[in-house]
C-alpha positions in Angstrom: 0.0 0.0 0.0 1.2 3.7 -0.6 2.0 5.5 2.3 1.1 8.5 0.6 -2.0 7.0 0.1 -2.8 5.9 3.7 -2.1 9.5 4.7 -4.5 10.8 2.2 -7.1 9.1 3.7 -6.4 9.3 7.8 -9.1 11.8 7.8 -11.3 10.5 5.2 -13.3 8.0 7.3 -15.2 11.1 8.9 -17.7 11.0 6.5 -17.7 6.8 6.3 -21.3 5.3 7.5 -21.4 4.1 10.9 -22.7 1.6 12.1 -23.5 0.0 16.0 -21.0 0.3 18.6 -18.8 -3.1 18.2 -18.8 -5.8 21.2 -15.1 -5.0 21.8 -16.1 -1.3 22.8 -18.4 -2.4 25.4 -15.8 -5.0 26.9 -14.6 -4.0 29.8 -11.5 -6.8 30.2 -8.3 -5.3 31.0 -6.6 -8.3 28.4 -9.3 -7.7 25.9 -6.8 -7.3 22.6 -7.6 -5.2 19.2 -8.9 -7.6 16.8 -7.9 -7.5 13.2 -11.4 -8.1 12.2 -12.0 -4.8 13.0 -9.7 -3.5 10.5 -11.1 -1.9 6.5 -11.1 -4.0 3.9 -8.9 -2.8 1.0 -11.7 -2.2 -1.3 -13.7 -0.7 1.8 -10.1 1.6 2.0 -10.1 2.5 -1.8 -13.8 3.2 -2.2 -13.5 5.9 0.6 -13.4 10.0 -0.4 -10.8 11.8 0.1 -11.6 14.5 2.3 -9.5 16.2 5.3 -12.4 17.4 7.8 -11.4 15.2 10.4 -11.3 18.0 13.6 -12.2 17.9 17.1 -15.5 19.7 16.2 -16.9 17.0 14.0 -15.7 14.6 17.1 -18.0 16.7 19.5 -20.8 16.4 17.6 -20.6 13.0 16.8 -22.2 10.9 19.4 -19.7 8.6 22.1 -20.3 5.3 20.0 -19.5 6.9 16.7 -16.9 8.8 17.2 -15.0 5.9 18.8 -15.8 3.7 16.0 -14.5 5.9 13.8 -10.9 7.0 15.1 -10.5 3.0 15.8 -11.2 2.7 12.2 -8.8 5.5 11.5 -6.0 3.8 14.0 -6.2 -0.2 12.3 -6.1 2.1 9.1 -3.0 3.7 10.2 -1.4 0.2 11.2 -2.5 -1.8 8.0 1.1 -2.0 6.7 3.0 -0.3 9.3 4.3 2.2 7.0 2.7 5.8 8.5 5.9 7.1 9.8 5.8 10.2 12.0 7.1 13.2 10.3 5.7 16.7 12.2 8.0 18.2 15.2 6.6 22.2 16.4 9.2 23.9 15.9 8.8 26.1 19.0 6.0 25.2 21.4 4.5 28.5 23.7 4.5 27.9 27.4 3.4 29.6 30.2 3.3 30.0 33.9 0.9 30.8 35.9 0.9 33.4 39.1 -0.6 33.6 41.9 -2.0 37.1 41.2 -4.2 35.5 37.9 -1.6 36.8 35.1 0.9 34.1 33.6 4.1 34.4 32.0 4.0 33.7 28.3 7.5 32.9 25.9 8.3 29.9 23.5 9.9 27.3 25.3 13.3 28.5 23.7 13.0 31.5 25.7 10.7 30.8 29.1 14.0 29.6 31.3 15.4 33.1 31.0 11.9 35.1 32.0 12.4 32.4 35.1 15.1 33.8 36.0 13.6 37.3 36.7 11.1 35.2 39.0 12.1 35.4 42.7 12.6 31.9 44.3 10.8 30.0 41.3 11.0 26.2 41.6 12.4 26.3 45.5 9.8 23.6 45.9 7.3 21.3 43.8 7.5 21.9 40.1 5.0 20.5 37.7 5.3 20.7 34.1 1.9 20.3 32.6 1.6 19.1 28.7 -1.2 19.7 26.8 -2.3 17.4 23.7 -5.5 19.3 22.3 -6.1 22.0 21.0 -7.4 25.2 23.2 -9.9 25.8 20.3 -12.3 22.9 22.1 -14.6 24.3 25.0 -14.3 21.2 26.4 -10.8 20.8 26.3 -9.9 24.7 27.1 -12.2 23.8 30.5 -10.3 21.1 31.8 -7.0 22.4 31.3 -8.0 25.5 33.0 -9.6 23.7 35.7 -6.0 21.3 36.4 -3.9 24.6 36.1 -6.9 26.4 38.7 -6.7 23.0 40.8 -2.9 23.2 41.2 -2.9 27.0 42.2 -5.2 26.9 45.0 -3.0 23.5 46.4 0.2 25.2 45.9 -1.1 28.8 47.3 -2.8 27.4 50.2 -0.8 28.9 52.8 -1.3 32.1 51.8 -5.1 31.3 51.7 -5.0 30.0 55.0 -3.6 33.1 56.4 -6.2 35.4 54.8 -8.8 33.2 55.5 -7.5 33.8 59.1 -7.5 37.0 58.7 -11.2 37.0 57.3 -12.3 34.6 60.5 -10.5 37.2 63.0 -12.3 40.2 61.5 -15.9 38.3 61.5 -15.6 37.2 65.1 -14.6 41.2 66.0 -17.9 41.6 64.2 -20.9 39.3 65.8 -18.4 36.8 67.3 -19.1 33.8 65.6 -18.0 32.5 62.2 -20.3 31.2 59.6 -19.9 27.4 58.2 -18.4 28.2 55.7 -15.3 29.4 57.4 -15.2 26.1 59.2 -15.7 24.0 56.3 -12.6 25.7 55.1 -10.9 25.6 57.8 -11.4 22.3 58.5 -9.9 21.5 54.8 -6.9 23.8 54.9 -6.2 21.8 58.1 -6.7 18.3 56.8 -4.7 19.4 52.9 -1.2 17.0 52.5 0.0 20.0 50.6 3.5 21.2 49.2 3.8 24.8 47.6 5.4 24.7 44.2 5.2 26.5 40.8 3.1 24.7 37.4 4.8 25.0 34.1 2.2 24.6 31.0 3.7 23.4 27.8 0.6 24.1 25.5 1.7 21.6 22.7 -2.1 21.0 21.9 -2.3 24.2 20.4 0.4 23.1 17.6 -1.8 20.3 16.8 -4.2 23.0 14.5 -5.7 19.7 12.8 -5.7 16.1 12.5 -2.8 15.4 10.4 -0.4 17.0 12.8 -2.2 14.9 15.6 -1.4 11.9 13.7 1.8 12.6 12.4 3.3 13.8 15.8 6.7 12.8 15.7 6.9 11.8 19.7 10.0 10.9 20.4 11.8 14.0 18.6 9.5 16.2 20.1 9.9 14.3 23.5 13.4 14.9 23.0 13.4 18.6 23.0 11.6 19.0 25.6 13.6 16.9 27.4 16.8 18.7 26.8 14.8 21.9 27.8 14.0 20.2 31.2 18.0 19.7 31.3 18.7 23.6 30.6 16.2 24.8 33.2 17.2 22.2 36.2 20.6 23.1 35.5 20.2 27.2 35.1 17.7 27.5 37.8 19.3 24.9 39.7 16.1 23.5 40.2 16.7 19.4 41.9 15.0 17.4 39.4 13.3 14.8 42.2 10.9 17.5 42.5 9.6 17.5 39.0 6.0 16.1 38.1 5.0 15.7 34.3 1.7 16.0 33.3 0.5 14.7 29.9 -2.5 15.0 28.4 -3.9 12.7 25.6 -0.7 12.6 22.7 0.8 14.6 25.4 1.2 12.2 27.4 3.9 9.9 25.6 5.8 12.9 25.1 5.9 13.7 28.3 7.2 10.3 28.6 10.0 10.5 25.6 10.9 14.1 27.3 11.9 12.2 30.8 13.3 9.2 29.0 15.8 11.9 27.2 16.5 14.1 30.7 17.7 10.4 31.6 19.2 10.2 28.5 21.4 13.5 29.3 21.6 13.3 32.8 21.8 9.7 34.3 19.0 11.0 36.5 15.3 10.3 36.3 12.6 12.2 37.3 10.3 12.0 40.3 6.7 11.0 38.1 5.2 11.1 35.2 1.7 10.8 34.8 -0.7 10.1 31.8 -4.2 11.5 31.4 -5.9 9.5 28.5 -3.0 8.5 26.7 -3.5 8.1 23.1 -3.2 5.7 20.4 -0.3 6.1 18.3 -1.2 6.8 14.9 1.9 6.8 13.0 5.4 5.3 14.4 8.8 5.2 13.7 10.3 1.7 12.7 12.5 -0.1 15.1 11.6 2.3 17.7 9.3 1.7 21.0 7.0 4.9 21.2 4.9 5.8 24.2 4.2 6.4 28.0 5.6 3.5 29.6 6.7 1.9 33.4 10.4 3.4 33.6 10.2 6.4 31.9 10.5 8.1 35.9 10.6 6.7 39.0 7.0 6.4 39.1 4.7 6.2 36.3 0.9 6.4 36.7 -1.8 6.8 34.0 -5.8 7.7 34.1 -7.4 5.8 31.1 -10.9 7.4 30.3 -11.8 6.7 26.5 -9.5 3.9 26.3 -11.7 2.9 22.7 -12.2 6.5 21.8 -9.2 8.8 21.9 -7.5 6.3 24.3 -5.5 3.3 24.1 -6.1 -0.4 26.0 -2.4 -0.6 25.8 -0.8 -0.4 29.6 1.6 3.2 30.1 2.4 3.3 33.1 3.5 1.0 36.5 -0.4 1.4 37.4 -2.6 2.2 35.2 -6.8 2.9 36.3 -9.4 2.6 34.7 -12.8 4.4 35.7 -15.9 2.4 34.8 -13.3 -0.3 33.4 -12.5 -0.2 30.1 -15.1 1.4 27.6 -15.4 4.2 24.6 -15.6 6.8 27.1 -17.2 7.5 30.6 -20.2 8.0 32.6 -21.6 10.9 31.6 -19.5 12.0 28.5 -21.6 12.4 25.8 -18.8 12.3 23.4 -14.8 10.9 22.6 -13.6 14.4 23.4 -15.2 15.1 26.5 -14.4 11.4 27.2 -10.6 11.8 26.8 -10.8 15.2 28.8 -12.3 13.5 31.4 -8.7 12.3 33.0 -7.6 15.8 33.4 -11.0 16.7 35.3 -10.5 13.9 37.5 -6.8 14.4 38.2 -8.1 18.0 39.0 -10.8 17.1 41.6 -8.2 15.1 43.3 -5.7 18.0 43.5 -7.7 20.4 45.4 -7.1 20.5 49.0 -8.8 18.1 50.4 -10.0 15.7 47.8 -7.0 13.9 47.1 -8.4 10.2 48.3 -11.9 11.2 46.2 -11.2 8.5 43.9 -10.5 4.8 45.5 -9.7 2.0 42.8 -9.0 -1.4 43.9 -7.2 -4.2 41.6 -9.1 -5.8 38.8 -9.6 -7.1 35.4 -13.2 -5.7 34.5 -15.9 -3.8 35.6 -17.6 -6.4 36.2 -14.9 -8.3 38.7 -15.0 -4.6 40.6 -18.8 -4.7 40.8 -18.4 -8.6 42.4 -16.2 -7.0 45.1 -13.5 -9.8 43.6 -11.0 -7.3 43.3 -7.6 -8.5 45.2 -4.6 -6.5 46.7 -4.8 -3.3 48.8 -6.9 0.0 48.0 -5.1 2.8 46.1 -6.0 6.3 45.1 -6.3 7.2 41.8 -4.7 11.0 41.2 -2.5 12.9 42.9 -2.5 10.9 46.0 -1.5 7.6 43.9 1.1 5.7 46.4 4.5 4.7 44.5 4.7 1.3 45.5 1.5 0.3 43.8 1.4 -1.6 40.3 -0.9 -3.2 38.2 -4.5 -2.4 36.8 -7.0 -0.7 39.1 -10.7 -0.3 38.2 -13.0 2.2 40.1 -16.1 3.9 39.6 -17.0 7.5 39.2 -19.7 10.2 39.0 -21.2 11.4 35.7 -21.1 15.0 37.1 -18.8 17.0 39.4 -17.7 16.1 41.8 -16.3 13.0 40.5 -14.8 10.9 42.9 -17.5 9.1 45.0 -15.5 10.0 48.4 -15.3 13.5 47.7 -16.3 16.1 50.3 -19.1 17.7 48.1 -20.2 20.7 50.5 -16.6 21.5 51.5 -15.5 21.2 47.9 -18.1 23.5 47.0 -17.6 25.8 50.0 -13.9 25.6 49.0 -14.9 27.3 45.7 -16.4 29.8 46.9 -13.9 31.3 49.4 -11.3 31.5 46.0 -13.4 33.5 43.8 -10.4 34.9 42.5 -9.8 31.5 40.7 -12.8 31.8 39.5 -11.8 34.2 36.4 -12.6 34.1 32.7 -9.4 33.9 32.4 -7.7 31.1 30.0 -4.6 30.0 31.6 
């Protein structure tokens, strides 16, 4: 088959009839394999159109089952001869950081380290370095993002909160002597938070990926790469200890995130603290002779969120524990579609960052949905998010909420109560 040809028509099976959801989509088995009978025909492959309007848009507004049918159509499509090799690298990706008084620093990635430097005491504490896999131009994605970036702000300023919120208790009581519950609900959760302070780096590499083809041909590894040796410059320039830095990858993002830590261990001998996946992605195209992807080893711990594991997902294992909410499916309770299904890892991993939600989401080992539901998991509880224990390994199933908030332990009126003391979180601003 023609390469050229296979690329041609990546994004031509958006307009291909489709039909019922296959059995394998509504399989929850962790060991459930990719069948080949899934895969086109070649005169099903030849008789298709060739049109490029394959975009996150069309995703949305395609319902859960389709849309999953379809990119697993476009991924066997993509693996037919094993000859899509990845060929796009951004040549210089925007980041930005956020502050604490709602603005963010904003330079290519070629030139962020230096702005750093102008930034008193940056990265004397937690770092995490947030990649992003979609584009901003999705609601749904711009959301979630903006709600992990929100999430890790009021964690990492918390202290300062807690002082003000002091403040604003002392000045009530001077008042009519007596504090609403409100204030205690806070105060209750500023006391119970495991918190560190720390700074969040965002690498917006979703917003490179302007259409399908570059989300396809993604070139992981040399994009990986440079980020990677970026990491290198700014540990050593800021001399920031590099057990302190958590990566954060989103969908595609995610493996680069991965290759990025693979090649600071490449450079350095050292490897960082975690790495975490949120809806890692197929692969659509891969280099020859080359292992591509989030995978155990890539940092000292490696955990991954799998949410539309037969949508924009993949079944394949990324990490040394990998969860599953709802078990393995197209998407998740309550996402109406692939995109809001894949997004639905960041939202999660956002709930569980907030100050006292960080054991929201309890996951116990199993195979299915089904085992969970018959209470036959085995092995010791863990948390799925940012309260994920190190020594834990294996795949861990757990159920969740269609609607926030979506851990079933969470502290609903304190998380809610929570919200409302930090309006100032609460901007229209995109971060």
């Amino acid at each position: 088959m023609n390469p050229m040809r296979v690329l041609s028509l990546l994004a031509c099976l958006a307009v291909a009839a489709m039909g019922s959801p296959t059995s394998r989509m509504n399989d929850n088995s962790v060991n459930q394999a990719l069948k080949p009978s899934q895969w086109l025909s070649a005169q099903e492959l030849e008789a298709i159109p060739s049109v490029d309007d394959l975009t996150l848009e069309r995703l949305e507004r395609m319902s859960l089952e389709n849309g999953a049918q379809l990119l697993q159509q476009v991924y066997h499509l993509s693996q037919v001869n094993h000859d899509v090799e990845p060929n796009y690298v951004p040549s210089n990706v925007q980041v930005y950081v956020p502050q604490s008084n709602g603005e963010k620093i904003v330079a290519p990635i070629n030139e962020i380290t230096q702005r750093l430097k102008q930034k008193q005491n940056f990265g004397q504490d937690e770092v995490t370095i947030i990649v992003t896999g979609l584009p901003q131009t999705s609601d749904t994605v711009k959301k979630a993002t903006r709600k992990l970036v929100q999430a890790y702000m009021q964690r990492y300023n918390l202290q300062q909160q807690q002082q003000q919120a002091q403040k604003y208790n002392r000045n009530s009581e001077e008042e009519d002597n007596k504090r609403s519950s409100s204030e205690e609900d806070y105060s209750e959760l500023a006391k119970n938070a495991n918190t560190n302070t720390g700074d969040i780096i965002v690498i917006d590499l979703g917003s490179t990926l302007t259409n399908y083809k570059r989300y396809a041909m993604l070139d992981i590894e040399r994009t990986g790469a440079k980020i990677g040796k970026w990491i290198v410059q700014l540990t050593s320039e800021l001399e920031l200890p590099y057990e302190t830095i958590h990566m954060i990858g989103q969908n595609v993002g995610a493996h680069v995130a991965g290759a990025a830590a693979n090649e600071f261990t490449r450079l350095t001998g050292h490897k960082l603290r975690r790495v975490t996946g949120l809806d890692p992605s197929n692969i659509i195209a891969k280099s020859r002779n080359t292992l591509s992807g989030l995978a155990r080893g890539d940092a000292e711990f490696v955990d991954a969120i799998h949410t539309s594991v037969y949508g924009m997902g993949t079944p394949i294992r990324s990490g040394d524990v990998d969860f599953y909410p709802n078990g393995l499916s197209a998407g998740v309770p309550g996402a109406d579609n692939v995109v809001e299904a894949a997004m639905r890892a960041t939202r999660y991993f956002a709930e569980s960052v907030r100050p006292g939600n960080e054991r929201s989401f309890p996951a116990v080992p199993a195979n299915s949905l089904k085992q969970y539901k018959q209470n036959d998991g085995f092995g010791k509880r863990a948390y799925m998010g940012i309260d994920a224990a190190y020594d834990i390994e294996g795949d861990y199933i757990l159920q969740v909420n269609p609607k926030s908030p979506f851990g079933r332990n969470a502290p609903a009126k304190k998380q809610n109560n929570y919200h409302g003391v930090h309006n100032g979180w609460q901007t229209e601003k995109d971060f």
